[in-house]
N, C-alpha and C positions, 0 to 999 in steps of 0.2 A: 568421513568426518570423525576425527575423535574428540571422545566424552569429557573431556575437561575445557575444551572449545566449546563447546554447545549448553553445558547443566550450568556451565558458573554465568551469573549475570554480571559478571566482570568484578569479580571478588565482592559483587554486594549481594548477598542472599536474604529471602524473607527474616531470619532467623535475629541479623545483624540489625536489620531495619525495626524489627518488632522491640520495645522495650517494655518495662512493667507488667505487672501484674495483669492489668485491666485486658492489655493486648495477647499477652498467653494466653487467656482465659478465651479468649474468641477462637483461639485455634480449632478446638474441637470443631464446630463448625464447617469446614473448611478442609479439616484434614484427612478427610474420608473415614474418620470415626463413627460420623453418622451416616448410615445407611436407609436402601430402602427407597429413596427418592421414586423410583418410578409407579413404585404401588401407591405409594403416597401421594404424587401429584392425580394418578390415574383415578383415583377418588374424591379428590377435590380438583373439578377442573379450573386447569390454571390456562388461560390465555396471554401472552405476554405479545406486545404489537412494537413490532421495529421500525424504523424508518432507516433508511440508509442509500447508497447505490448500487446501481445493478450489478457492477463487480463481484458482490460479496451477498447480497441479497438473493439467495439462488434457493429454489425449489427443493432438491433434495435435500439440502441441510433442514427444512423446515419438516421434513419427512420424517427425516433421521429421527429429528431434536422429538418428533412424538412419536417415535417406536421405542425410543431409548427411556425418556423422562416423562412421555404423558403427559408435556405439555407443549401447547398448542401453540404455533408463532404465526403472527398476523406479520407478513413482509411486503413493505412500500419502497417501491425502488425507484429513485429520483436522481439527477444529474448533481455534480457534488456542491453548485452552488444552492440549489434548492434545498436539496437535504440541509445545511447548515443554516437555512433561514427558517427553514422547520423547526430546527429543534431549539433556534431562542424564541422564535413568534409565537408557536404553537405547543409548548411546554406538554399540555393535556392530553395530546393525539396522538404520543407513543409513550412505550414504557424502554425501549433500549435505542437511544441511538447511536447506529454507523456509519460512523464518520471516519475523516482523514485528519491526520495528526495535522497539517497544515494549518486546516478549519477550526481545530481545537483553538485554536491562537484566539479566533472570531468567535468561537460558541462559547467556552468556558467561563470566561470573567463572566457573561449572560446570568451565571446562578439560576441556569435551566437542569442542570446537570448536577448529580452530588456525588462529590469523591467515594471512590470504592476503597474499602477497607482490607487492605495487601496481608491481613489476617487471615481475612475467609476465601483467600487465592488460592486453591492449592497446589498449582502449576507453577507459582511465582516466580519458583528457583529455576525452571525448566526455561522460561524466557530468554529468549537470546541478547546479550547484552545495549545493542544495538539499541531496544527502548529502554535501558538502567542506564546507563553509565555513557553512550551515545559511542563505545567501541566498539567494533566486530572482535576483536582480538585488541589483549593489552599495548601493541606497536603501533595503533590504527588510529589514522590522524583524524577528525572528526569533521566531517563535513559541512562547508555553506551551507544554507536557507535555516527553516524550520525544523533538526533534528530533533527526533523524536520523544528524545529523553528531555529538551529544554522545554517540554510541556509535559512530560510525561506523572510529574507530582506535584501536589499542593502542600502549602507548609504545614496545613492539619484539616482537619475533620470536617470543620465546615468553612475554611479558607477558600477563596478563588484566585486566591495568587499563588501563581506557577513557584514552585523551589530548585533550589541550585544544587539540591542534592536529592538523592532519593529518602520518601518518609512511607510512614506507613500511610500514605494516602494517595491514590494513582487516580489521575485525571480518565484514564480509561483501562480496559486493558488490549494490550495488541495483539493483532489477530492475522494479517495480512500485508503483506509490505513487497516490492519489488523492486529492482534495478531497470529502468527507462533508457533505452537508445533510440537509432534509426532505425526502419524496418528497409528493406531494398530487392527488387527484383535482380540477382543475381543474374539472370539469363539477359536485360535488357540495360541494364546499366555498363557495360562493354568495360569495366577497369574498377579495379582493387578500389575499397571503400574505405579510407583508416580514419578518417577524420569528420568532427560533425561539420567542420567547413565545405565539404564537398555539396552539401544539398544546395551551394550557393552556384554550382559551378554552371559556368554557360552553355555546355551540352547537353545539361538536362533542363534547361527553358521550357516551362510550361509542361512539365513533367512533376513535380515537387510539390508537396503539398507539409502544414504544420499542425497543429492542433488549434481549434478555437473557443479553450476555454482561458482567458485573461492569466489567473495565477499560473498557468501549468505552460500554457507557451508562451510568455514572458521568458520560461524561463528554458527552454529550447533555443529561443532566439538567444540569452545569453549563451548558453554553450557555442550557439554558434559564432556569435557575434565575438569572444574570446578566442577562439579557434581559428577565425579569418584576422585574430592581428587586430581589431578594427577598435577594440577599447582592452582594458583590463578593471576588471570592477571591483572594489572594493569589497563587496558580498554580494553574488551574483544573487542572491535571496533576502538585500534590502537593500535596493539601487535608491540612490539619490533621485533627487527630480532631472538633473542633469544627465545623470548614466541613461534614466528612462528616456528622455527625451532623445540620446543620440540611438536608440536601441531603436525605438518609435521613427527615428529618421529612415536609419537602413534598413528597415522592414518596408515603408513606404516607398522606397527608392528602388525594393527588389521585386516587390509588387505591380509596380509600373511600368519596369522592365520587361512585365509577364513569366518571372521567372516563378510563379505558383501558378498552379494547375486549380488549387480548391483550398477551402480551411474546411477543415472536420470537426461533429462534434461527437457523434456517435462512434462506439465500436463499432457495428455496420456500414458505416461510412467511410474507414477505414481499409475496411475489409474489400469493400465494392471495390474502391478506388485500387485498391493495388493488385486486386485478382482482374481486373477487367483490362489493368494494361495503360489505363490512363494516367496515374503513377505509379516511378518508377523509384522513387527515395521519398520519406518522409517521416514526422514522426509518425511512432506506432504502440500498441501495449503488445509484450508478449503472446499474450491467448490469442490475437491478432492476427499473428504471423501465421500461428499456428492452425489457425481459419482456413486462410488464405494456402498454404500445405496441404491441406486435408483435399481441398480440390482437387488434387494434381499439380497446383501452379507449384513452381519453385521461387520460395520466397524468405530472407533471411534478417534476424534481429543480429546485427551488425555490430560487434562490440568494434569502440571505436578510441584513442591513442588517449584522448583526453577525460575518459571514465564517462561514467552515466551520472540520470537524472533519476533521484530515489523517488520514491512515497510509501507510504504507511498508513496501516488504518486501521482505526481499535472500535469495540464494543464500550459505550458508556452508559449510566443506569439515570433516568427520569429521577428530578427532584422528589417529586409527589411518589415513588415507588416506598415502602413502609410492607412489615406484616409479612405473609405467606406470599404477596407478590412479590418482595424485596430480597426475599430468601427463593423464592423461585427462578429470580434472576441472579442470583451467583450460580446456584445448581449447572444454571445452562449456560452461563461463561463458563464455568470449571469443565464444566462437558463440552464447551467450544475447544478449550486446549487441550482435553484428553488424548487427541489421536487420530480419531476418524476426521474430523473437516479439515485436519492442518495434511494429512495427507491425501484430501479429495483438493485442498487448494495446492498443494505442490505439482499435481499432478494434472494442471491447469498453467501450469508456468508460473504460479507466484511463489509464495514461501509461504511457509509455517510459523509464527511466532514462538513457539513451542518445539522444535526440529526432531528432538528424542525422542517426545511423543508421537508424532506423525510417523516417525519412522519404524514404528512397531506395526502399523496399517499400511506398509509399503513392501513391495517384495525386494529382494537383494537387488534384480538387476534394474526394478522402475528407481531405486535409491540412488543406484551408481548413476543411471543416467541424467536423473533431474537435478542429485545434487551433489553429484562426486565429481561428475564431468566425465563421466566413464562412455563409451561407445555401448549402447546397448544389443544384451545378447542376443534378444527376442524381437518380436515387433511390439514397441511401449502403446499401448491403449490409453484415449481419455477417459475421463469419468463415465463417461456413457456406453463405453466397451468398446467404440469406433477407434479404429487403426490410426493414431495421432501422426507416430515415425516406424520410419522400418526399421530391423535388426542393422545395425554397424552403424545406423546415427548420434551423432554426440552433440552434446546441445551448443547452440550458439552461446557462445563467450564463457565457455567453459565452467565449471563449479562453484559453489554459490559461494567461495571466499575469494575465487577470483573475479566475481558480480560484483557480490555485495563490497569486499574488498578492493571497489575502485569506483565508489559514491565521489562525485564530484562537489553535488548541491544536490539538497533536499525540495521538493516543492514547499512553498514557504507563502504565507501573508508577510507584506513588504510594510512598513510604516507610511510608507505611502501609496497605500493600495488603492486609495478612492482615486485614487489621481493617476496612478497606472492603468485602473478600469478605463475610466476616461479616453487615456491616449493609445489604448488596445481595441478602441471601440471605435478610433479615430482613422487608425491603419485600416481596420474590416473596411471601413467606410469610404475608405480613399479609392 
């Protein structure tokens, strides 16, 4: 990857975005001028309590975050639509919440959340452009649904409405994002997989399985549903009532045909299903696959003709956060992007927010492999030390500009989401 790809956040840097006096003046703060953080918090204990989902809500980052800064993180790991109903119903019950940029759409007007100040960032610039400016690269067309930059700022300090450009005021900051395809048992599937239309096909009857959380396979079914021919949608991430409605038909229509084996909700579930044999294509997350591998099975995230299903998912800071807690929560964002967890989550199969930084806590050949698309020289390890791939593996769908660089649609809240609930809830039922 080179360094003018990854530091510039698409020609908008903190520098450009900061104006006035008042806003200079915050840099110190922020800019690693002040030191000391960990003797300091380890003197005054500081507890900060997260909510978020189990993706990103992980044991060792809470380990880290108190050997490093000395403070303490209380993590609640809920499924993404609970998380999101936490953190407008339940304001008081956490001080950071992590959420998915999709959800932002649904949490932030709430005025549960208060914008972070892209002053006291001090990674800001290091952000991949992907949440500023909504480009991978300045040629890079921008993707349906909810991208992440058209929530990513508000027009000020204590606004709730989203901005059309970047300000010095970020709705969260990003931490986590991936490219989404099919997952497919290579050994069992008996023929070439290029399209997300195949999961429909009639050899694999009662094999097939999608996801069952409403926003996220809505929007599976459109990749699919665009790829068999069957509609063309306007914004595959805010269908009409009529787009949902013919989507909600041919899902009902393939369902009864028996061409699903199960809808999933969990990671586990996922996993079971496709290491066990019972499916043999469906949707899957990366770390999934990679599960499902570690056993011995052989099992592949499938890049496929007509790109993938993105998502994202950022750190944002409790209204009521003020004081030595409010200042204790940037410390530990700033140290979310430093390095270590954006290369303990690459090395998980997502991405980094941050990629320069991660990539200082990554060795030459685990870089090439997870994100250059390189054949690895060694055997790549997970975080946990266990043997992930062998030497001469190269990752499915190649390097993360040729991933990330082929986002089709973003997971998204539709404007007609009550009413896509609804008829998502209609099809389970059917």
């Amino acid at each position: 990857m080179t360094k003018d790809k990854t530091t510039s956040t698409g020609g908008v840097s903190r520098r450009t975005i900061l104006k006035g006096a008042a806003a200079t003046a915050g840099l110190a703060a922020g800019s690693g001028a002040i030191t000391g953080f960990p003797m300091v918090w380890s003197q005054t204990p500081i507890v900060l309590r997260q909510v978020g989902t189990g993706v990103s809500n992980i044991n060792a980052i809470a380990e880290k975050c108190k050997a490093d800064l000395g403070i303490t993180l209380q993590m609640t790991a809920l499924d993404s639509d609970a998380a999101a109903q936490r953190t407008v119903t339940q304001p008081d019950s956490y001080d950071i919440a992590d959420v998915e940029y999709w959800i932002c759409k649904k949490v932030f007007p709430a005025g549960t959340l208060q914008p972070m100040d892209v002053s006291k960032l001090k990674y800001f610039d290091k952000i991949v452009p992907l949440f500023v400016t909504g480009k991978l690269t300045p040629d890079s067309v921008i993707a349906q649904g909810t991208a992440p930059h058209t929530v990513g700022f508000v027009e000020g300090k204590d606004s709730k409405k989203f901005a059309k450009a970047p300000t010095g005021w970020m709705t969260m900051v990003p931490t986590i994002y991936n490219a989404d395809t099919l997952g497919i048992r290579p050994d069992l599937v008996g023929r070439d997989i290029t399209t997300w239309a195949d999961i429909m096909d009639p050899a694999f009857k009662g094999k097939t399985s999608i996801l069952n959380i409403p926003s996220i396979g809505i929007m599976d079914a459109a990749m699919i549903m665009e790829a068999s021919g069957e509609i063309k949608y306007g914004d595959k991430g805010n269908m009409t009532k009529e787009e949902i409605d013919k989507t909600i038909a041919f899902l009902i229509k393939a369902k009864k045909a028996g061409q699903f084996r199960a809808f999933w909700k969990s990671f586990d579930e996922s996993v079971n299903l496709m290491a066990s044999g019972e499916v043999i294509i469906q949707s899957m997350w990366s770390p999934a696959v990679a599960a499902v591998r570690s056993k011995g099975i052989a099992c592949k995230y499938q890049p496929l003709k007509e790109g993938y299903r993105a998502w994202g998912g950022g750190l944002g800071l409790a209204k009521h956060l003020d004081g030595k807690q409010l200042d204790a929560a940037y410390e530990y964002i700033n140290w979310y992007l430093s390095g270590w967890v954006g290369a303990y989550l690459n090395r998980q199969g997502y991405y980094s927010a941050a990629m320069d930084t991660a990539k200082q806590y990554m060795s030459e050949d685990e870089w090439g492999y997870w994100v250059e698309g390189k054949a690895a020289k060694g055997d790549i390890l997970a975080p946990d030390g266990k043997v992930m791939e062998k030497a001469g593996s190269v990752r499915d769908g190649g390097s993360f500009y040729e991933r990330m660089g082929k986002v089709a649609c973003w997971n998204s809240v539709m404007d007609e989401d009550r009413y896509m609930i609804r008829k998502w809830n209609e099809f389970i039922a059917a």
